[in-house]
Biotite code that builds the C-alpha atoms (Angstrom):
import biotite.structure as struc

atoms = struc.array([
    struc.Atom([8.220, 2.997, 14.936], chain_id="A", res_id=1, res_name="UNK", atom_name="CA", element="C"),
    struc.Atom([4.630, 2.403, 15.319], chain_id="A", res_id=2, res_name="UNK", atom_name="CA", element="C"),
    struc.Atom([2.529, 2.817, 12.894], chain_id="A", res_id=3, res_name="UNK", atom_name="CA", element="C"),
    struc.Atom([-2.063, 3.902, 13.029], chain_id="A", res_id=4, res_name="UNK", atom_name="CA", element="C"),
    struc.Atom([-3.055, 3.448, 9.330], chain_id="A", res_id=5, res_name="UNK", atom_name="CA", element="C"),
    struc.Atom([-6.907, 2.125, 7.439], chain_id="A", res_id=6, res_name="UNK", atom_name="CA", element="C"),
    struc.Atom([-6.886, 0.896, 4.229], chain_id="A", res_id=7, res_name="UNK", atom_name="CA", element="C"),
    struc.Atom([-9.714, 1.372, 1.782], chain_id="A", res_id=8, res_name="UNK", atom_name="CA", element="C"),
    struc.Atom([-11.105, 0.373, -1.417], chain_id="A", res_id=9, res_name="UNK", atom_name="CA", element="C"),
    struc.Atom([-12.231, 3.681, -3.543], chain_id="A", res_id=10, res_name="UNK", atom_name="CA", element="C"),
    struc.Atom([-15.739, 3.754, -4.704], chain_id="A", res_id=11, res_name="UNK", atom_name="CA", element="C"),
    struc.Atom([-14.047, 6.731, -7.275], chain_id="A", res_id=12, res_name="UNK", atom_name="CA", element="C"),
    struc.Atom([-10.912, 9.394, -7.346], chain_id="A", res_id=13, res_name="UNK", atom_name="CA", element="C"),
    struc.Atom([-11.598, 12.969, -6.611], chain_id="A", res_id=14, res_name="UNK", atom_name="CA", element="C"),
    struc.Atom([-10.905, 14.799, -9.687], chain_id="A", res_id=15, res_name="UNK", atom_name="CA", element="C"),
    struc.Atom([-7.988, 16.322, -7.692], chain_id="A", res_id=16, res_name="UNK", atom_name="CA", element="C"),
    struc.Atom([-5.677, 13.007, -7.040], chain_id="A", res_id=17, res_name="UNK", atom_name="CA", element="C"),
    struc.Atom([-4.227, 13.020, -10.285], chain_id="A", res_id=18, res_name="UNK", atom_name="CA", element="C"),
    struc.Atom([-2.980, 16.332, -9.980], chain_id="A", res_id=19, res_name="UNK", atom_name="CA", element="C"),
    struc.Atom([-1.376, 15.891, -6.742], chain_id="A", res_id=20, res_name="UNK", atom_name="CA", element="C"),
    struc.Atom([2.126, 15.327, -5.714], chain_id="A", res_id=21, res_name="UNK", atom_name="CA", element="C"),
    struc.Atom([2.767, 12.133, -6.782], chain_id="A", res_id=22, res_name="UNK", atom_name="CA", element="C"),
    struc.Atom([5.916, 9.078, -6.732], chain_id="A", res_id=23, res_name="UNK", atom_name="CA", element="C"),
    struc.Atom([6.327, 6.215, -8.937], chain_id="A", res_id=24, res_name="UNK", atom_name="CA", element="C"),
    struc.Atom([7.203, 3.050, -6.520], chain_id="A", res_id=25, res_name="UNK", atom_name="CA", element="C"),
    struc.Atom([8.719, -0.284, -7.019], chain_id="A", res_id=26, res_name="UNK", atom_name="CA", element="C"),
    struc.Atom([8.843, -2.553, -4.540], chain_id="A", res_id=27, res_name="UNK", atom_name="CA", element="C"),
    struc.Atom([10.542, -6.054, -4.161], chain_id="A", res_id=28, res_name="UNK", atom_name="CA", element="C"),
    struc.Atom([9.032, -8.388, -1.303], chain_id="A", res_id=29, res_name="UNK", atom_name="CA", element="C"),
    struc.Atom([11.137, -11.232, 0.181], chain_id="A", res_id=30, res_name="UNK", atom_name="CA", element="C"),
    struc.Atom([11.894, -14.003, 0.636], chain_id="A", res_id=31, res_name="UNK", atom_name="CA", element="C"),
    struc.Atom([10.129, -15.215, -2.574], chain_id="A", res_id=32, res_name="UNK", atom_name="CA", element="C"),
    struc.Atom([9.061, -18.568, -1.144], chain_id="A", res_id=33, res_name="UNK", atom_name="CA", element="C"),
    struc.Atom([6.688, -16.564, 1.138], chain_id="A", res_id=34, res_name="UNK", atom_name="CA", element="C"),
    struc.Atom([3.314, -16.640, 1.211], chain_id="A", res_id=35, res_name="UNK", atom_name="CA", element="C"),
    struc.Atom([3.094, -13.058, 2.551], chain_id="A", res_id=36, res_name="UNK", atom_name="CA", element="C"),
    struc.Atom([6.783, -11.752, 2.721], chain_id="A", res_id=37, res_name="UNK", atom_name="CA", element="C"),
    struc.Atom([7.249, -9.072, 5.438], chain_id="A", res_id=38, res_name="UNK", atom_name="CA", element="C"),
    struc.Atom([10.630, -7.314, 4.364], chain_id="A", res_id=39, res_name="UNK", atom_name="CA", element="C"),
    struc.Atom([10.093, -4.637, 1.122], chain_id="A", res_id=40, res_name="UNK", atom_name="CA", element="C"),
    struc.Atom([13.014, -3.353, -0.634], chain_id="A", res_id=41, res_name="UNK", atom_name="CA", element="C"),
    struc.Atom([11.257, 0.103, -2.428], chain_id="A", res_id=42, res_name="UNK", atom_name="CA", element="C"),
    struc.Atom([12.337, 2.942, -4.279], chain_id="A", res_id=43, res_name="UNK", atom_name="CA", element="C"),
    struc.Atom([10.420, 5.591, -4.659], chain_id="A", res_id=44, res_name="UNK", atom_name="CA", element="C"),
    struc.Atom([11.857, 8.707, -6.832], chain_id="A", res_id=45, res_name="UNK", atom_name="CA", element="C"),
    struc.Atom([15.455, 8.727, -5.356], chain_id="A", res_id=46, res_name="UNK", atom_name="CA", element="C"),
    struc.Atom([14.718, 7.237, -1.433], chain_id="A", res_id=47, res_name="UNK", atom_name="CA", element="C"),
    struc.Atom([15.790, 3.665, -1.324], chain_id="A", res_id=48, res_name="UNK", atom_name="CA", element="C"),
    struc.Atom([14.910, 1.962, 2.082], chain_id="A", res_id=49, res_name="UNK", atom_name="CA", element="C"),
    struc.Atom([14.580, -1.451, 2.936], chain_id="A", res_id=50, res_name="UNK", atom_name="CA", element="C"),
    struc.Atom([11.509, -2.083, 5.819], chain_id="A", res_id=51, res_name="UNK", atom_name="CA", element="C"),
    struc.Atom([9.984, -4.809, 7.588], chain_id="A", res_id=52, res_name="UNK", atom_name="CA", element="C"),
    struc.Atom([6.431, -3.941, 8.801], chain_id="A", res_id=53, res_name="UNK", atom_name="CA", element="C"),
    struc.Atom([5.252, -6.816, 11.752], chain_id="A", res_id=54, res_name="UNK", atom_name="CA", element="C"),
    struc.Atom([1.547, -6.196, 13.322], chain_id="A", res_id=55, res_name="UNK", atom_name="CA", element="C"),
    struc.Atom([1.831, -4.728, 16.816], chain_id="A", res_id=56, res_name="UNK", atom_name="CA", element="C"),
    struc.Atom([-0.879, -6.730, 18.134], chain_id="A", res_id=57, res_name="UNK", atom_name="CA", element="C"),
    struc.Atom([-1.606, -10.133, 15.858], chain_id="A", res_id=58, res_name="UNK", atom_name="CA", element="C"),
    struc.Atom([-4.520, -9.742, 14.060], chain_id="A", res_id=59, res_name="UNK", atom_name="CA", element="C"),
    struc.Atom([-4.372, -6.557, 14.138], chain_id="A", res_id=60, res_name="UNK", atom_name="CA", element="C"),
    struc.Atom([-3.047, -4.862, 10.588], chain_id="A", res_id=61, res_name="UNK", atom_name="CA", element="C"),
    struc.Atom([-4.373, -0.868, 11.701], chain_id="A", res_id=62, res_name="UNK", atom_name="CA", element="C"),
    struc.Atom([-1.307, -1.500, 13.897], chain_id="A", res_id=63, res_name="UNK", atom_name="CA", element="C"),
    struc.Atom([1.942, -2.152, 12.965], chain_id="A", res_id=64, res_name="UNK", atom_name="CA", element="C"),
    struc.Atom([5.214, -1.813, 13.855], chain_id="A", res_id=65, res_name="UNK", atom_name="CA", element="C"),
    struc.Atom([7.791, -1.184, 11.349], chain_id="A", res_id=66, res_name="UNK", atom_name="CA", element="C"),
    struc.Atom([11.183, -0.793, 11.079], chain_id="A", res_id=67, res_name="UNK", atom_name="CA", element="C"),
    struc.Atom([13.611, 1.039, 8.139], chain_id="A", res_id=68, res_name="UNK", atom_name="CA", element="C"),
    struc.Atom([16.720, 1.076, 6.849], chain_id="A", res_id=69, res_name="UNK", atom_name="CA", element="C"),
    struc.Atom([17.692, 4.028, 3.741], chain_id="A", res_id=70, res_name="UNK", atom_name="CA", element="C"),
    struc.Atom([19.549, 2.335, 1.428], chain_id="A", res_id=71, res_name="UNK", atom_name="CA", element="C"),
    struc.Atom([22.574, 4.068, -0.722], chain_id="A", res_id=72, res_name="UNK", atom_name="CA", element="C"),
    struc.Atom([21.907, 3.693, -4.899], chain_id="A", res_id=73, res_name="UNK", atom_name="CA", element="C"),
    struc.Atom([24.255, 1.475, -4.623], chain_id="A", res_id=74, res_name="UNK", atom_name="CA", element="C"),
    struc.Atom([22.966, -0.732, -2.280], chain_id="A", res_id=75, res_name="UNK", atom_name="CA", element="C"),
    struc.Atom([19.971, -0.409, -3.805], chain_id="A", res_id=76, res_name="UNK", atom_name="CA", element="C"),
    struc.Atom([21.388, -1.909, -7.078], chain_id="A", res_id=77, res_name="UNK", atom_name="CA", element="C"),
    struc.Atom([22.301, -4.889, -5.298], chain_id="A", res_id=78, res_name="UNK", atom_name="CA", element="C"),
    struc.Atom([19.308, -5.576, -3.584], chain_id="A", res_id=79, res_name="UNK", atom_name="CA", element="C"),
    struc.Atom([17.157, -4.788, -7.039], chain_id="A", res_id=80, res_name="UNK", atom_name="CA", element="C"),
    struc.Atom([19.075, -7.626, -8.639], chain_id="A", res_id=81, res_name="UNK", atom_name="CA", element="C"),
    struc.Atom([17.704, -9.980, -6.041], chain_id="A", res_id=82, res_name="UNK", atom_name="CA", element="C"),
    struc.Atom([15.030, -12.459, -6.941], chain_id="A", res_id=83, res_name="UNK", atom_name="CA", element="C"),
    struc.Atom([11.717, -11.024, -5.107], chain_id="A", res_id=84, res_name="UNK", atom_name="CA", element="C"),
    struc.Atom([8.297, -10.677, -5.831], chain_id="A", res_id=85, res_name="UNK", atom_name="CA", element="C"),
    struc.Atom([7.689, -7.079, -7.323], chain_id="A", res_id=86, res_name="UNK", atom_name="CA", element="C"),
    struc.Atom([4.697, -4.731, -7.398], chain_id="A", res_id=87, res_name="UNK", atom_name="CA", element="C"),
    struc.Atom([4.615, -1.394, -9.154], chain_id="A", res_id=88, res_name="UNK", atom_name="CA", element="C"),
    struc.Atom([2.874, 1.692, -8.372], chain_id="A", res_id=89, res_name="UNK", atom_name="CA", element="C"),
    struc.Atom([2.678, 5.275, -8.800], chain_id="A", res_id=90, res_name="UNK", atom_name="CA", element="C"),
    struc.Atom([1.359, 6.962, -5.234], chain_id="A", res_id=91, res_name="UNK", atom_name="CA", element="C"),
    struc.Atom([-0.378, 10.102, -5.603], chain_id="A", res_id=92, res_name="UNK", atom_name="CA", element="C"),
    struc.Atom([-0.501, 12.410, -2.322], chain_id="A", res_id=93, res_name="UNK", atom_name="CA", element="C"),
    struc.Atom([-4.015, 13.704, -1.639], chain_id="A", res_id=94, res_name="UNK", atom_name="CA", element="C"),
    struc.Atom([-5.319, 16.346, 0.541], chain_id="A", res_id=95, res_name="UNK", atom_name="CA", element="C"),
    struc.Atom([-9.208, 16.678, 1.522], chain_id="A", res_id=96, res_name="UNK", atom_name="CA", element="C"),
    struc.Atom([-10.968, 18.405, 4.249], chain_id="A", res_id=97, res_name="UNK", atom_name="CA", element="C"),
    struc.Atom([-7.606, 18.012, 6.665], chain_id="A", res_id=98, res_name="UNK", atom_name="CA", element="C"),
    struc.Atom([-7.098, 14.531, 6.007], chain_id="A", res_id=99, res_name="UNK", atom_name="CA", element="C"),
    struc.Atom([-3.764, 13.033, 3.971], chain_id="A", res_id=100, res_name="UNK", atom_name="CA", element="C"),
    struc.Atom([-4.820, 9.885, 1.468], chain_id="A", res_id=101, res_name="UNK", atom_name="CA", element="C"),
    struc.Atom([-2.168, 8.298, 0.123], chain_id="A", res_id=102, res_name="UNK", atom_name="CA", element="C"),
    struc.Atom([-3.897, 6.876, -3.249], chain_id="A", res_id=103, res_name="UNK", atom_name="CA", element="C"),
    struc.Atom([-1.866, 3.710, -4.313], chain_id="A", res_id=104, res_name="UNK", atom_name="CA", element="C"),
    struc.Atom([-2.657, 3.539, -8.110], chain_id="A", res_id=105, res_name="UNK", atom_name="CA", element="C"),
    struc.Atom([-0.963, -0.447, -9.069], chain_id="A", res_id=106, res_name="UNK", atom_name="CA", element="C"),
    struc.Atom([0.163, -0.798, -12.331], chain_id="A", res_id=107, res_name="UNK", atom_name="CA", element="C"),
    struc.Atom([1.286, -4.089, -14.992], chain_id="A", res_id=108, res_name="UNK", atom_name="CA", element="C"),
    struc.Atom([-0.680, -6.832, -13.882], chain_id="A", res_id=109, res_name="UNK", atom_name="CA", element="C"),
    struc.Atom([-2.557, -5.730, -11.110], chain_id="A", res_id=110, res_name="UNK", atom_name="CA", element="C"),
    struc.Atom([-3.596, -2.428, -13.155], chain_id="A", res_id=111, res_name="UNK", atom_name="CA", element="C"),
    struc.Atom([-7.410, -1.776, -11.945], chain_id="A", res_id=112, res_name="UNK", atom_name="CA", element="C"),
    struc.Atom([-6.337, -2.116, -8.968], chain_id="A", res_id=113, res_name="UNK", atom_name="CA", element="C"),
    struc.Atom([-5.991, 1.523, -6.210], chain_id="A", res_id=114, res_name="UNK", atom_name="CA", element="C"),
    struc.Atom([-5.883, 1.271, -2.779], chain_id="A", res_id=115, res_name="UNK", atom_name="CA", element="C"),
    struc.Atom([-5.919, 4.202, 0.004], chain_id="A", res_id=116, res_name="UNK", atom_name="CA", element="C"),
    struc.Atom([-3.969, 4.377, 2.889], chain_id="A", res_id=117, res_name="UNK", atom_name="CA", element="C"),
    struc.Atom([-4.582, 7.042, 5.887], chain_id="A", res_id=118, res_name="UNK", atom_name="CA", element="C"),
    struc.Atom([-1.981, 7.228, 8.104], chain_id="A", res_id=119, res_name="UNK", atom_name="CA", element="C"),
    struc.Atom([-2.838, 8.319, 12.136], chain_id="A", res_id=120, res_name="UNK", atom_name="CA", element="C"),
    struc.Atom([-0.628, 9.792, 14.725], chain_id="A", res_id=121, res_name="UNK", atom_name="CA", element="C"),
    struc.Atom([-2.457, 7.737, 17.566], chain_id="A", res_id=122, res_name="UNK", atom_name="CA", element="C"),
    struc.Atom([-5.033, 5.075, 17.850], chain_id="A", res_id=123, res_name="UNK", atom_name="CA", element="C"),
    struc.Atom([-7.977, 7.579, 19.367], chain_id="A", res_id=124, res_name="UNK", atom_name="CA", element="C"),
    struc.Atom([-7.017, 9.821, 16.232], chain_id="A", res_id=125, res_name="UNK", atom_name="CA", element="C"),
    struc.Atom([-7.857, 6.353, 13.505], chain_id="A", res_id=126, res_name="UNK", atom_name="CA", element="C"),
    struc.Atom([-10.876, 5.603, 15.811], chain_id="A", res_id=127, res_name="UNK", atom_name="CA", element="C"),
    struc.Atom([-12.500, 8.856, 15.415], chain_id="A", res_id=128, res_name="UNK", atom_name="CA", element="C"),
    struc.Atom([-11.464, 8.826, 10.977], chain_id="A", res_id=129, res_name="UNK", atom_name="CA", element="C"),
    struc.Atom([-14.657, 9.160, 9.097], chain_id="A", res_id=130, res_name="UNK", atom_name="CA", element="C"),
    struc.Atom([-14.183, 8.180, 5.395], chain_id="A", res_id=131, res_name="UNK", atom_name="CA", element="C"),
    struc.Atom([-15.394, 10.248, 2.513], chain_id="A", res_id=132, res_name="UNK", atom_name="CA", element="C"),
    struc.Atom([-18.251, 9.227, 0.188], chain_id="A", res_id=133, res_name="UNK", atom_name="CA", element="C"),
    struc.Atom([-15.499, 8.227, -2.565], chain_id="A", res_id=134, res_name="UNK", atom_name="CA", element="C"),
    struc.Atom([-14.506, 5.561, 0.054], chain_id="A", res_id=135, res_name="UNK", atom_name="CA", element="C"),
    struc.Atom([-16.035, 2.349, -1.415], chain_id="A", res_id=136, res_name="UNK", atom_name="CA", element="C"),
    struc.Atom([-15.239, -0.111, 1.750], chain_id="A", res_id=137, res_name="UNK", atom_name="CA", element="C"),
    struc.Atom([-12.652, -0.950, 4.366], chain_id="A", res_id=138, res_name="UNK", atom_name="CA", element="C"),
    struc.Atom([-10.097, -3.683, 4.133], chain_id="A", res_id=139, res_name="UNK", atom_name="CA", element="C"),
    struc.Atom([-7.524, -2.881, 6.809], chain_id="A", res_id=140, res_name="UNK", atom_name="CA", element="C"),
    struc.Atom([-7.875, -6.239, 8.025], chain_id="A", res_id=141, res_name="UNK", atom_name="CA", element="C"),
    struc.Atom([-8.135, -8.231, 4.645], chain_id="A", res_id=142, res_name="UNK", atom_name="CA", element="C"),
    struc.Atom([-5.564, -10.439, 4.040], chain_id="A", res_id=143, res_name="UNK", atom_name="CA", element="C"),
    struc.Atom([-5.326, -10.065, 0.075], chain_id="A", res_id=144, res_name="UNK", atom_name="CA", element="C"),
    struc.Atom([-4.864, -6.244, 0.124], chain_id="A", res_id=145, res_name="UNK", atom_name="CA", element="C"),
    struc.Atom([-1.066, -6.622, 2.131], chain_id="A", res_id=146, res_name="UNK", atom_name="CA", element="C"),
    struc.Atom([1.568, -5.479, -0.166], chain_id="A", res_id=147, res_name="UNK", atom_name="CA", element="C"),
    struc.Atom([3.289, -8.693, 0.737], chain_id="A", res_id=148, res_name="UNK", atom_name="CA", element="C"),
    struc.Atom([0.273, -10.667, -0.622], chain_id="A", res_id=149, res_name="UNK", atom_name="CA", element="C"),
    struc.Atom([-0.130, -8.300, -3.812], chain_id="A", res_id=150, res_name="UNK", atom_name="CA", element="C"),
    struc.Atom([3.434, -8.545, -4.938], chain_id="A", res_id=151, res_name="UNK", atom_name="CA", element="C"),
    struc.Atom([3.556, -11.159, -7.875], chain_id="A", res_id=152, res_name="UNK", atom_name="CA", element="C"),
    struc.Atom([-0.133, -11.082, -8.435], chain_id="A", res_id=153, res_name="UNK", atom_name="CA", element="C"),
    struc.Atom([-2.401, -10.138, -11.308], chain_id="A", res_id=154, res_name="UNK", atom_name="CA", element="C"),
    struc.Atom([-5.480, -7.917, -11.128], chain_id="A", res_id=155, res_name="UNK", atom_name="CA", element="C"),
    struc.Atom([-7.223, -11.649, -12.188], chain_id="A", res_id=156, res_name="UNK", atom_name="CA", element="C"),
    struc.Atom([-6.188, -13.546, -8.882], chain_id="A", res_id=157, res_name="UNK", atom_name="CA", element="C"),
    struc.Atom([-8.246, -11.192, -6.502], chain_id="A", res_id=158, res_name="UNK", atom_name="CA", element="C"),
    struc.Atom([-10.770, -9.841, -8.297], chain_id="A", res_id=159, res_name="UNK", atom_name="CA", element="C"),
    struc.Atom([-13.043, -12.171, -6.953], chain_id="A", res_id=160, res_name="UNK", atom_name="CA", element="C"),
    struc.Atom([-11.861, -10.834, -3.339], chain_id="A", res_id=161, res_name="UNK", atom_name="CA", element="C"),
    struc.Atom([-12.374, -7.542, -4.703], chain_id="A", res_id=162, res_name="UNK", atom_name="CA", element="C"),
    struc.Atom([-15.796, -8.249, -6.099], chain_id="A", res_id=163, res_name="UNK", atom_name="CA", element="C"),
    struc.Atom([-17.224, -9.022, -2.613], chain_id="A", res_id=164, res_name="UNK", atom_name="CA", element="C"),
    struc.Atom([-16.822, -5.488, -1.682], chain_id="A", res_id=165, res_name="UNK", atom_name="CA", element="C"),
    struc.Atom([-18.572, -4.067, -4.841], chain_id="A", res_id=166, res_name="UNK", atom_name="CA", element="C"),
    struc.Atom([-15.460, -2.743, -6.402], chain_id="A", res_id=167, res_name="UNK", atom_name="CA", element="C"),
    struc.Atom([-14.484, -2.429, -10.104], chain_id="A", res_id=168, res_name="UNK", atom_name="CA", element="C"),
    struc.Atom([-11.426, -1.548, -11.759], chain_id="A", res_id=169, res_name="UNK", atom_name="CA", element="C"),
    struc.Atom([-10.464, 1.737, -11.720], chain_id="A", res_id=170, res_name="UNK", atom_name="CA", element="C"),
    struc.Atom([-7.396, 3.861, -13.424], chain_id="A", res_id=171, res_name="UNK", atom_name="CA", element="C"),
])
């Protein structure tokens, strides 16, 4: 399945975000010896799935092409007990003026950290996205801001990445 989505760094949160829908999510990325591992192993609420997300076109992260698997609990179990790199979140579903944000709020050692996703049916519909004033800068394309990347980090070992866009912790 394809996949149009940007990225941002928040300048601030809405008042709203916190009181929308909202999942905690753990995910495991592997294989450990990665640099940037592509295949995630999440659970978020009940929903286990295990995904690999590829870029459609390389160099192109806005793009990707991803593919999933639902896992049983069980399976699930089995997978969790693997050695991985892990990264914990809660997601919190926000709505504003039409537009779906999923706000990625990281947690444990890469607290400070929240990232916002916007997801697109096509590419003409991401071209045409104009971000909100709370929208601090894009990083679609940055390397350190891949899940793959963030799993087994702490907040310390980007924060000069982050500081180059003007960011501070939030949360």
């Amino acid at each position: 399945m394809d996949e149009f989505e940007l990225t941002y760094l928040p300048r601030s949160l809405p008042k709203g975000v916190f009181d929308s829908p909202s999942k905690e999510l753990l995910d495991i990325y592997v294989p450990v010896s990665a640099e940037h591992p592509s295949l995630r192993i999440r659970r978020s609420g009940a929903k286990c799935e295990i995904t690999k997300k590829v870029p459609a076109h390389e160099g192109d992260a806005s793009h990707q092409t991803e593919t999933t698997v639902p896992l049983t609990a069980e399976e699930y179990v089995d997978f969790e007990a693997i050695l991985g790199k892990r990264v914990a979140k809660t997601r919190y579903y926000y709505a504003e003026n039409g537009h779906g944000y999923e706000v990625d709020v990281f947690k444990d050692a890469l607290k400070g950290l929240v990232l916002v996703d916007i997801e697109f049916a096509s590419a003409e519909e991401k071209a045409a996205f104009r971000p909100p004033e709370w929208f601090l800068a894009e990083v679609t394309q940055q390397h350190f801001t891949a899940g793959g990347m963030l799993c087994g980090k702490r907040y310390a070992d980007i924060e000069g990445e982050l500081k180059k866009f003007g960011y501070t912790a939030l949360a």
